[in-house]
DSSP file (Angstrom, degrees, kcal/mol; ACC not computed):
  #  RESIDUE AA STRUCTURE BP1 BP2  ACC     N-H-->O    O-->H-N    N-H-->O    O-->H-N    TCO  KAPPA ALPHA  PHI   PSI    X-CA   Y-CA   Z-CA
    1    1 A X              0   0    0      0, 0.0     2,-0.4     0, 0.0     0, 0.0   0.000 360.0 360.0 360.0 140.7  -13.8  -33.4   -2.8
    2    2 A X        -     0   0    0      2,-0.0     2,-0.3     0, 0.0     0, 0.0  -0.997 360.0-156.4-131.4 134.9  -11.6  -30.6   -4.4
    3    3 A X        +     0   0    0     -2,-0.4     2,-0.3     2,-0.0    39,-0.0  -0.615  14.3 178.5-131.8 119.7   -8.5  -29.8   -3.2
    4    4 A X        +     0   0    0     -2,-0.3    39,-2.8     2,-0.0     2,-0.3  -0.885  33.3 121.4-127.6 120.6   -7.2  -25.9   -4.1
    5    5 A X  E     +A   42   0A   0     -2,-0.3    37,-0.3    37,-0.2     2,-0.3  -0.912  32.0 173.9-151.1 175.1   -4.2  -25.4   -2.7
    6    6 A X  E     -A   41   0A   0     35,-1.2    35,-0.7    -2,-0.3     2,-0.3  -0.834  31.3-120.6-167.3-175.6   -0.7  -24.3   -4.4
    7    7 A X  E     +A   40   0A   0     -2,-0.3    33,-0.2    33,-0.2     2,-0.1  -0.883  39.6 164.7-146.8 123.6    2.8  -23.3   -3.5
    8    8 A X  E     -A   39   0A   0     31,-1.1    31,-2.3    -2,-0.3     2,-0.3  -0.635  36.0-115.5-125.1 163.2    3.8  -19.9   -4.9
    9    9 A X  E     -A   38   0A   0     29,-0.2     2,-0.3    -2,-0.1    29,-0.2  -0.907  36.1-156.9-114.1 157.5    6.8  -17.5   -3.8
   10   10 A X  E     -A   37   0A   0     27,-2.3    27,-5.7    -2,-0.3     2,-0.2  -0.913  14.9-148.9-135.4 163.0    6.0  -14.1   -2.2
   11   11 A X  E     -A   36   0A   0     -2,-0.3     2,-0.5    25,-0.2    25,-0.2  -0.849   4.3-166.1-118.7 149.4    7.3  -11.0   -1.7
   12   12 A X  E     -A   35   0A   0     23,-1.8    23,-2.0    -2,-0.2     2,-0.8  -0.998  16.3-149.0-147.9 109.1    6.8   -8.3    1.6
   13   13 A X  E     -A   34   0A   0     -2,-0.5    21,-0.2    21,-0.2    -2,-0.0  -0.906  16.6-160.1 -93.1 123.2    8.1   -4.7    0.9
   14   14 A X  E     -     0   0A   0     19,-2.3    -1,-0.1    -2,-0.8    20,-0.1  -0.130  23.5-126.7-100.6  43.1    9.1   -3.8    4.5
   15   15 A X  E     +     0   0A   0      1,-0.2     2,-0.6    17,-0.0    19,-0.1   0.518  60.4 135.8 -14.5  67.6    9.1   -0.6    4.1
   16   16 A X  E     -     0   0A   0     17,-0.4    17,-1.0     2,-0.0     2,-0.3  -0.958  25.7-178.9-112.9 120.6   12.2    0.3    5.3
   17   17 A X  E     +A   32   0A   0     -2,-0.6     2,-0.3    15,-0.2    15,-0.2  -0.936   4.3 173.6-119.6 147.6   14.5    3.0    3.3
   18   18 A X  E     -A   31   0A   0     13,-1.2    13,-0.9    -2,-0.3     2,-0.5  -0.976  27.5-125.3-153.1 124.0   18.0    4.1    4.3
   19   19 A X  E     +A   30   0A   0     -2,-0.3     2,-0.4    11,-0.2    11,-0.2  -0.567  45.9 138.2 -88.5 134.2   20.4    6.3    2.5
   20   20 A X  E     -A   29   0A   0      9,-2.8     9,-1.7    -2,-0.5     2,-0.4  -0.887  55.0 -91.5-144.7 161.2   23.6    5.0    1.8
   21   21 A X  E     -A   28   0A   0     -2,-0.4     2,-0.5     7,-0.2     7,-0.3  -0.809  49.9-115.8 -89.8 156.7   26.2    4.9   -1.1
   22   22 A X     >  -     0   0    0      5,-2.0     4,-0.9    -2,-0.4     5,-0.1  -0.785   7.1-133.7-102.0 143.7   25.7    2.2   -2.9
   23   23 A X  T  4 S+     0   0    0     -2,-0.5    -1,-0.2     2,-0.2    62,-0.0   0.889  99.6  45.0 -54.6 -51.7   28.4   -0.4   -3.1
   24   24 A X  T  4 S+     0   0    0      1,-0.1    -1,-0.1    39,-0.1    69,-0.0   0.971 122.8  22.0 -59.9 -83.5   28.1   -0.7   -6.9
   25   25 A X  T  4 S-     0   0    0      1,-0.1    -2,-0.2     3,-0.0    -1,-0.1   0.792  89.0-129.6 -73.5 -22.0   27.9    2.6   -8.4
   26   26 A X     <  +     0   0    0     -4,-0.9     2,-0.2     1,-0.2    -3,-0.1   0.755  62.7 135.3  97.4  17.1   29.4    4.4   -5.8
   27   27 A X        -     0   0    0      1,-0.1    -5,-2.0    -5,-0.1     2,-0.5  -0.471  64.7-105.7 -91.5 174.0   26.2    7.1   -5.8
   28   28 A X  E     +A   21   0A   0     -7,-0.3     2,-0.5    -2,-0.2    -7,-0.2  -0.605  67.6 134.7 -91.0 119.9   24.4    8.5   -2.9
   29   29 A X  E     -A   20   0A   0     -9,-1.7    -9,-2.8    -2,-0.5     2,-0.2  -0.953  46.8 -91.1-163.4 150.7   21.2    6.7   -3.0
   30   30 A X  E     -A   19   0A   0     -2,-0.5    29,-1.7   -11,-0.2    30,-0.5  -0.646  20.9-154.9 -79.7 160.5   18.4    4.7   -1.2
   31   31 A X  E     -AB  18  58A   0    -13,-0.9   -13,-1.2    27,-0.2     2,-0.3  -0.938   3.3-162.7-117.3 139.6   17.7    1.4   -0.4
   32   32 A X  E     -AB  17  57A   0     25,-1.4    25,-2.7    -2,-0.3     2,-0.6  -0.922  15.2-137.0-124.2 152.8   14.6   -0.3    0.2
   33   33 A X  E     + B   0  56A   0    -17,-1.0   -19,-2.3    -2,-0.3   -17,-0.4  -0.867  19.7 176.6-125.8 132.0   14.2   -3.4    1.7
   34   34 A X  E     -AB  13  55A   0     21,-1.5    21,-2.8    -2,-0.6     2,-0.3  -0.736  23.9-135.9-119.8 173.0   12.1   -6.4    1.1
   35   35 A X  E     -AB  12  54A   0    -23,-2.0   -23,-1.8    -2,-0.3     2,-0.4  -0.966  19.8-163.0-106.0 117.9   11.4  -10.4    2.5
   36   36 A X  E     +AB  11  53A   0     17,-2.5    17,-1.5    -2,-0.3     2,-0.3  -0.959  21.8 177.8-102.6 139.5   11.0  -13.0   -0.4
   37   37 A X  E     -AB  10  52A   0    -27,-5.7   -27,-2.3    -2,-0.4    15,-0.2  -0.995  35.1-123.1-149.0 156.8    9.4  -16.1    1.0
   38   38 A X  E     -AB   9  50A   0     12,-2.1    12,-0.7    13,-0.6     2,-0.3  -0.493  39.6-168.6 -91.9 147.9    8.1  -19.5    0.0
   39   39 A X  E     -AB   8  49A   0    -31,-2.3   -31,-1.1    10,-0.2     2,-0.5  -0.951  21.0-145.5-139.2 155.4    4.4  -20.0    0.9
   40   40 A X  E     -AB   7  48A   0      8,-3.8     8,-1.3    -2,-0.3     2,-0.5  -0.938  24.2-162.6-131.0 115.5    1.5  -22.8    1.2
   41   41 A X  E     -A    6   0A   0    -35,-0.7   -35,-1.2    -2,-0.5     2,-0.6  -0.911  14.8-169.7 -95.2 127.7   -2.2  -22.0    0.3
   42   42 A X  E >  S-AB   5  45A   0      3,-1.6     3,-2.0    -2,-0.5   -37,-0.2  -0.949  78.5 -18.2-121.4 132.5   -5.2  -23.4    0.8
   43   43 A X  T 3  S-     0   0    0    -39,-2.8    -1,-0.2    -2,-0.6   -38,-0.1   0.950 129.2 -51.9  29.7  72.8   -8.2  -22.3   -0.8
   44   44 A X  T 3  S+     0   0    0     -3,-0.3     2,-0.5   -40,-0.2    -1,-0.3   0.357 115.1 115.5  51.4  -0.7   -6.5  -19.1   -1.7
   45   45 A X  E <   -B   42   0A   0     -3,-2.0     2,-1.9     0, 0.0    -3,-1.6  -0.916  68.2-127.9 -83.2  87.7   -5.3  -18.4    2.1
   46   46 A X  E     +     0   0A   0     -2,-0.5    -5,-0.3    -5,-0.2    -6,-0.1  -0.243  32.3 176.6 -54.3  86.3   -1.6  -18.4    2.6
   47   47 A X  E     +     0   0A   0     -2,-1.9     2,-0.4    -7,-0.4    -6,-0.2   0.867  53.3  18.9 -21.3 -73.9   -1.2  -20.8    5.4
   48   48 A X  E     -B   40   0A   0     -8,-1.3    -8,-3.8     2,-0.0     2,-0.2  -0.914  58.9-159.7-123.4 148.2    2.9  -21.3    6.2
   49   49 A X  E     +B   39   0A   0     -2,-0.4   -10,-0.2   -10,-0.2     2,-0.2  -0.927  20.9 148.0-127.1 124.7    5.4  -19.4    5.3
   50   50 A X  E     +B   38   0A   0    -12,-0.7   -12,-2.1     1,-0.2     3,-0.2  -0.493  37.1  59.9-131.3-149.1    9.1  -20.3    5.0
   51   51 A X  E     -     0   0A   0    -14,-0.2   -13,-0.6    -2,-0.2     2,-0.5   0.892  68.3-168.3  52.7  56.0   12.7  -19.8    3.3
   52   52 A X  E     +B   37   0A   0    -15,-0.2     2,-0.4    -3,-0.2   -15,-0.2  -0.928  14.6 176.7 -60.6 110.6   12.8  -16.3    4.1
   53   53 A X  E     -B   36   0A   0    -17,-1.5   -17,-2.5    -2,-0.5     2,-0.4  -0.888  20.6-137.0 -99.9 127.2   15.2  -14.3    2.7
   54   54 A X  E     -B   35   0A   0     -2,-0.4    13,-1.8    13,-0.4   -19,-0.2  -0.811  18.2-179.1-119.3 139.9   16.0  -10.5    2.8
   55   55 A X  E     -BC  34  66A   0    -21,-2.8   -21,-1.5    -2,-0.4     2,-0.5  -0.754  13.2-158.9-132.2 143.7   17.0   -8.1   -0.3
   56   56 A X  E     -BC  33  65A   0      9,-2.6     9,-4.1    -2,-0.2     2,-0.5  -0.982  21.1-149.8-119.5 145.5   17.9   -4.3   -0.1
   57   57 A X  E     -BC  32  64A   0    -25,-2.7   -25,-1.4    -2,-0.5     7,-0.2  -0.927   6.1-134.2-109.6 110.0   17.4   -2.6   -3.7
   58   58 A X  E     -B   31   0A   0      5,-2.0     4,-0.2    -2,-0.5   -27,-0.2  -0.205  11.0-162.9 -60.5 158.3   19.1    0.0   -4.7
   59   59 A X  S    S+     0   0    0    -29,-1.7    -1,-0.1     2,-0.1   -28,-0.1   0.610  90.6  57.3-126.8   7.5   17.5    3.1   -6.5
   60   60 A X  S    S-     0   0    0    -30,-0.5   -31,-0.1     3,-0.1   -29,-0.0   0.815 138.8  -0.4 -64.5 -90.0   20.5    4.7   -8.2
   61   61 A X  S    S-     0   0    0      2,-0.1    33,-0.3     1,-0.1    -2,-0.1   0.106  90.9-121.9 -88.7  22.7   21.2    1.2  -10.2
   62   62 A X        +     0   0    0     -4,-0.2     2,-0.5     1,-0.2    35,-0.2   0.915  52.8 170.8  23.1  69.8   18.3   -1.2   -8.9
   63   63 A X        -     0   0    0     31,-0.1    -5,-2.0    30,-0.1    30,-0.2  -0.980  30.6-132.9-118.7 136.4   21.1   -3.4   -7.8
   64   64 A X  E     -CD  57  92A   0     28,-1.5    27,-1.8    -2,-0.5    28,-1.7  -0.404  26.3-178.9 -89.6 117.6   20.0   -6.3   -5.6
   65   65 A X  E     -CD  56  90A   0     -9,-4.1    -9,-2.6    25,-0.2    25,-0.2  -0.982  23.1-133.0-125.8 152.7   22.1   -7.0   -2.1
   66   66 A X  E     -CD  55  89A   0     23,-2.4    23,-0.6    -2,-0.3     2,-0.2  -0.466  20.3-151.8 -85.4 178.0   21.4   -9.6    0.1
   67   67 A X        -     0   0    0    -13,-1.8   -13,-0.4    21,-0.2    21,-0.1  -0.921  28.8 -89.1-142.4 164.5   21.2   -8.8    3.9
   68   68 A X     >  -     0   0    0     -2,-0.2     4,-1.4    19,-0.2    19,-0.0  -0.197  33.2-121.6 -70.7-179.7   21.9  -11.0    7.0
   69   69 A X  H  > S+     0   0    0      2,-0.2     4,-1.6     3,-0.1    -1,-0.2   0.648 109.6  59.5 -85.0 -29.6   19.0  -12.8    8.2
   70   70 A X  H >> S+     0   0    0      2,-0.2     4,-0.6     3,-0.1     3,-0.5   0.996 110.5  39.2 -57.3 -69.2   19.4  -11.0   11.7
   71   71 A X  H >> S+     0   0    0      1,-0.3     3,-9.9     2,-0.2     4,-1.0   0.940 114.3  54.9 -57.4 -83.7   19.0   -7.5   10.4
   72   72 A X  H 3X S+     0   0    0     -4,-1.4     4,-1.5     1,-0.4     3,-0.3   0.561 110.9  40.7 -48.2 -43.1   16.4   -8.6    8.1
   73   73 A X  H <X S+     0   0    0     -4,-1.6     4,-1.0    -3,-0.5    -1,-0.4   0.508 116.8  54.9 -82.5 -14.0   14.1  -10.3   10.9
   74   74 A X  H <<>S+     0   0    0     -3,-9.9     5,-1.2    -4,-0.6    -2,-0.3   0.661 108.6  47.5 -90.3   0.8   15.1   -7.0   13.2
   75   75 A X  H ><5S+     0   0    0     -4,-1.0     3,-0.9    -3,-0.3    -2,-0.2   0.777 110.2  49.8 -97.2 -32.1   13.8   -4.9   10.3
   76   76 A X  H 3<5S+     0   0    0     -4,-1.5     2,-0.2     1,-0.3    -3,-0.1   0.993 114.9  51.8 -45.1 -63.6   10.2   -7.2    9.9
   77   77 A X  T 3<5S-     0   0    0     -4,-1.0    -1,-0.3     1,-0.2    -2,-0.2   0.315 120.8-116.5 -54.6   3.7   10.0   -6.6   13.5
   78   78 A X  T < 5 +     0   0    0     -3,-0.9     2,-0.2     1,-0.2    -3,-0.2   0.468  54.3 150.6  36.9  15.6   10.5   -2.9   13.4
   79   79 A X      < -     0   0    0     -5,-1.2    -1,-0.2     1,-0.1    -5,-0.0  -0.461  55.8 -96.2 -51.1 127.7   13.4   -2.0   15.0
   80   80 A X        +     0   0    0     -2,-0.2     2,-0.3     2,-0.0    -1,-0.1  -0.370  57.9 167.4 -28.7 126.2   15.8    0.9   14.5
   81   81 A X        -     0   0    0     -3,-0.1     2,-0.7    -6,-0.1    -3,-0.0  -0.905  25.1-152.4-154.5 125.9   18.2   -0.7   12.4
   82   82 A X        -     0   0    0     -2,-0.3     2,-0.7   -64,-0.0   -64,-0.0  -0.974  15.4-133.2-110.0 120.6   21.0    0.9   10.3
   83   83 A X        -     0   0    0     -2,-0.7     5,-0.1     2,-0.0     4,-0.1  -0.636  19.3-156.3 -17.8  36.5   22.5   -0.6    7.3
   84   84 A X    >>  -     0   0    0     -2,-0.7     3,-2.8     1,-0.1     4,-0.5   0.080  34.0-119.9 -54.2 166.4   26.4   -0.9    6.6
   85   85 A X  G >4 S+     0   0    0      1,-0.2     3,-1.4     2,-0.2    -1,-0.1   0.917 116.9  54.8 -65.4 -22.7   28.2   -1.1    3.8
   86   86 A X  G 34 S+     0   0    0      1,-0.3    -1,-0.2     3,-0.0    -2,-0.1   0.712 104.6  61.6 -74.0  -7.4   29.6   -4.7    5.2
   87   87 A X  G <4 S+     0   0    0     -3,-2.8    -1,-0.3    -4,-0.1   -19,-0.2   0.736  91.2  67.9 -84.0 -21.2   26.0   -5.7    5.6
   88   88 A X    <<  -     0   0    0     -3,-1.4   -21,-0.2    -4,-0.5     2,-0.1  -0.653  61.1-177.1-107.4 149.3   24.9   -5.4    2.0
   89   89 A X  E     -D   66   0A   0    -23,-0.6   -23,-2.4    -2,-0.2    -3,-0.0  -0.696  29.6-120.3-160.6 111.9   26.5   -8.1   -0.4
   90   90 A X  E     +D   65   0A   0    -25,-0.2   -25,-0.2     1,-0.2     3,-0.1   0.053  41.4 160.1 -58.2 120.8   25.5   -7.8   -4.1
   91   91 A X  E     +     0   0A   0    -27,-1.8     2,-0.3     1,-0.2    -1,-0.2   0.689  65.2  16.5-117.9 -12.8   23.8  -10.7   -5.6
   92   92 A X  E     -D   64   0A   0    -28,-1.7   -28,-1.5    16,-0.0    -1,-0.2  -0.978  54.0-156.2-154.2 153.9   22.2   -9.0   -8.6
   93   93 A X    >>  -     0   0    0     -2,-0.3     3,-0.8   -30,-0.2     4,-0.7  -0.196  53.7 -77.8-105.2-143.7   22.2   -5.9  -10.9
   94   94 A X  T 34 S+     0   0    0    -33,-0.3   -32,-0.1     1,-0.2    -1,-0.1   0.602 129.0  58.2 -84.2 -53.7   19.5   -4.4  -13.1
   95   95 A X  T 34 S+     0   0    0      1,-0.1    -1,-0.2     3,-0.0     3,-0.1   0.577 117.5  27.2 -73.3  -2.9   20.2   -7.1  -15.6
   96   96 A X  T <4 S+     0   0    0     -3,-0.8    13,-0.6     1,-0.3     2,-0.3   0.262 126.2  43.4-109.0 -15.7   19.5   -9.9  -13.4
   97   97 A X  E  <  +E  108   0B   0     -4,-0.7    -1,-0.3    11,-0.2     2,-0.3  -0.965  63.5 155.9-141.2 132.0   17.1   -8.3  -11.1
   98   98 A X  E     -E  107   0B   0      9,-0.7     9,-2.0    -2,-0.3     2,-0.7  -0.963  32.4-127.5-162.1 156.4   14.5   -6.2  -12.1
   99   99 A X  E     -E  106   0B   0     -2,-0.3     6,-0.2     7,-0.2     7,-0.2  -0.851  38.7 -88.0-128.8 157.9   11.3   -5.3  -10.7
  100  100 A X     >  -     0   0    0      5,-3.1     4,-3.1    -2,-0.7     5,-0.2  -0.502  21.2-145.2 -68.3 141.7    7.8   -5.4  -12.4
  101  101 A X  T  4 S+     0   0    0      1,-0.2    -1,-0.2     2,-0.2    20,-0.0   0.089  98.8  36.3-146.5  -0.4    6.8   -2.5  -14.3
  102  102 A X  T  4 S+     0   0    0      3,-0.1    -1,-0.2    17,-0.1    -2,-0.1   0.767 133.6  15.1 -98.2 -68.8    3.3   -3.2  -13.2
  103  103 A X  T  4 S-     0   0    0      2,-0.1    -2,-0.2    16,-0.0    -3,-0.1   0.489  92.5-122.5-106.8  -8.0    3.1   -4.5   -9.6
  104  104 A X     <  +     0   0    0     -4,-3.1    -3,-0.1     1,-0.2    -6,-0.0   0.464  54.0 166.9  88.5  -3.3    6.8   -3.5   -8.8
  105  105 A X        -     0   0    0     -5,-0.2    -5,-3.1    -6,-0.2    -1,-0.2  -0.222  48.0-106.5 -59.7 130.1    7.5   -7.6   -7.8
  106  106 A X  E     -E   99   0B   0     -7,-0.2     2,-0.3    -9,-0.1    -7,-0.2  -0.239  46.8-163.2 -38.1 132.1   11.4   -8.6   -7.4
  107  107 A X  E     -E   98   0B   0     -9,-2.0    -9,-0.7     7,-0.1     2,-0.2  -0.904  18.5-145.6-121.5 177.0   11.9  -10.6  -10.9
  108  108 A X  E >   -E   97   0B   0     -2,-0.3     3,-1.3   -11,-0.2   -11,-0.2  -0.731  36.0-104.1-130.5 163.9   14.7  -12.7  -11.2
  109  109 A X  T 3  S+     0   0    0    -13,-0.6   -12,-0.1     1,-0.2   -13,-0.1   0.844 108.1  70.7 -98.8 -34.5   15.9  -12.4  -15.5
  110  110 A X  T 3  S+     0   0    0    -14,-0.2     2,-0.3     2,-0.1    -1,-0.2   0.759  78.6  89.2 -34.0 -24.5   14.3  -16.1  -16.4
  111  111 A X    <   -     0   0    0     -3,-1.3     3,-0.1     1,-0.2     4,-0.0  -0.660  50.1-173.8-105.6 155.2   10.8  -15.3  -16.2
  112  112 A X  S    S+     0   0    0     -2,-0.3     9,-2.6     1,-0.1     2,-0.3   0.570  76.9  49.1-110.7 -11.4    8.8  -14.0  -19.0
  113  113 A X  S    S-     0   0    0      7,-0.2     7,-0.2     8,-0.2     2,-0.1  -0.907  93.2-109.2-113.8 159.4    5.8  -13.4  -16.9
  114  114 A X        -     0   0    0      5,-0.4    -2,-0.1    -2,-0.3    -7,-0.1  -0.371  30.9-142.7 -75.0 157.5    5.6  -11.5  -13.7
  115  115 A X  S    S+     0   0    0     -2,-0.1    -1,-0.1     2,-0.1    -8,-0.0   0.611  96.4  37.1-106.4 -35.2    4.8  -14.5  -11.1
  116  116 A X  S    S+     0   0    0      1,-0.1  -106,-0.0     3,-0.1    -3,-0.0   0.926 131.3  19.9-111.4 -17.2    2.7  -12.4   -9.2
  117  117 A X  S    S-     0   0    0      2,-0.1    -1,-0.1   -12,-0.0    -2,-0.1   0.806  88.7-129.0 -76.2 -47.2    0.7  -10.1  -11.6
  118  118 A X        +     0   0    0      1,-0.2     2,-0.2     0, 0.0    -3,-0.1   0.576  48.3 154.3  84.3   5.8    1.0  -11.9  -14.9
  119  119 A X        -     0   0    0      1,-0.1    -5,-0.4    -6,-0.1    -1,-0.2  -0.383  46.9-123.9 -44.2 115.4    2.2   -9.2  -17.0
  120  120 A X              0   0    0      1,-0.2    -7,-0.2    -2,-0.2    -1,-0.1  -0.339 360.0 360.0 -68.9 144.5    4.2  -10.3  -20.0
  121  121 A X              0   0    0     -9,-2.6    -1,-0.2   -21,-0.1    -8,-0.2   0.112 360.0 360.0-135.2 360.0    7.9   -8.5  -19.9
């Protein structure tokens, strides 16, 4: 019997955008907001997902904030939800955080391939 199954991370653009200044550079800018999450596949069918975590991106300085987990799960759900600045808390900038130039996937500055495309950077 052969067993395909894997454990990959994914990403969910939740297409929420909200203009704000941004905390870093101190410009007038949007943010967009995504879910990274750990997943389990079988025979190419993500099954579970867990470890969710929720990012806004800036698009002045593509700088990476984290958001609570409350906001972030009323924002899956679709709820009206506004952003404050006390909600966003910077975990990466443009040099740490980047997104792929391909498929537009968060990268994190370690990888030399894109995780979900496979595009060399």
């Amino acid at each position: 019997m052969i067993f395909i199954g894997s454990i990959a991370q994914g990403q969910k653009d939740l297409g929420f955008i909200q203009t704000l200044i941004c905390k870093k550079c101190g410009r007038y800018s949007s943010v967009s907001v995504f879910m990274v999450y750990t997943y389990f596949s079988f025979f190419f069918i993500p099954l579970f997902k867990w470890g969710k975590k929720y990012y806004a991106v800036s698009n002045c300085c593509q700088t990476t904030f984290s958001i609570p987990d409350e906001i972030g799960k009323a924002i899956a759900r679709g709820e009206a939800v506004t952003l404050r600045e006390d909600d966003l808390e910077i975990v990466g900038t443009s040099v740490s955080y980047a997104h792929c130039p391909d498929c537009g996937f968060l990268l994190s500055s370690e990888y030399t391939y894109c995780p979900k495309c496979g595009r060399k950077l």
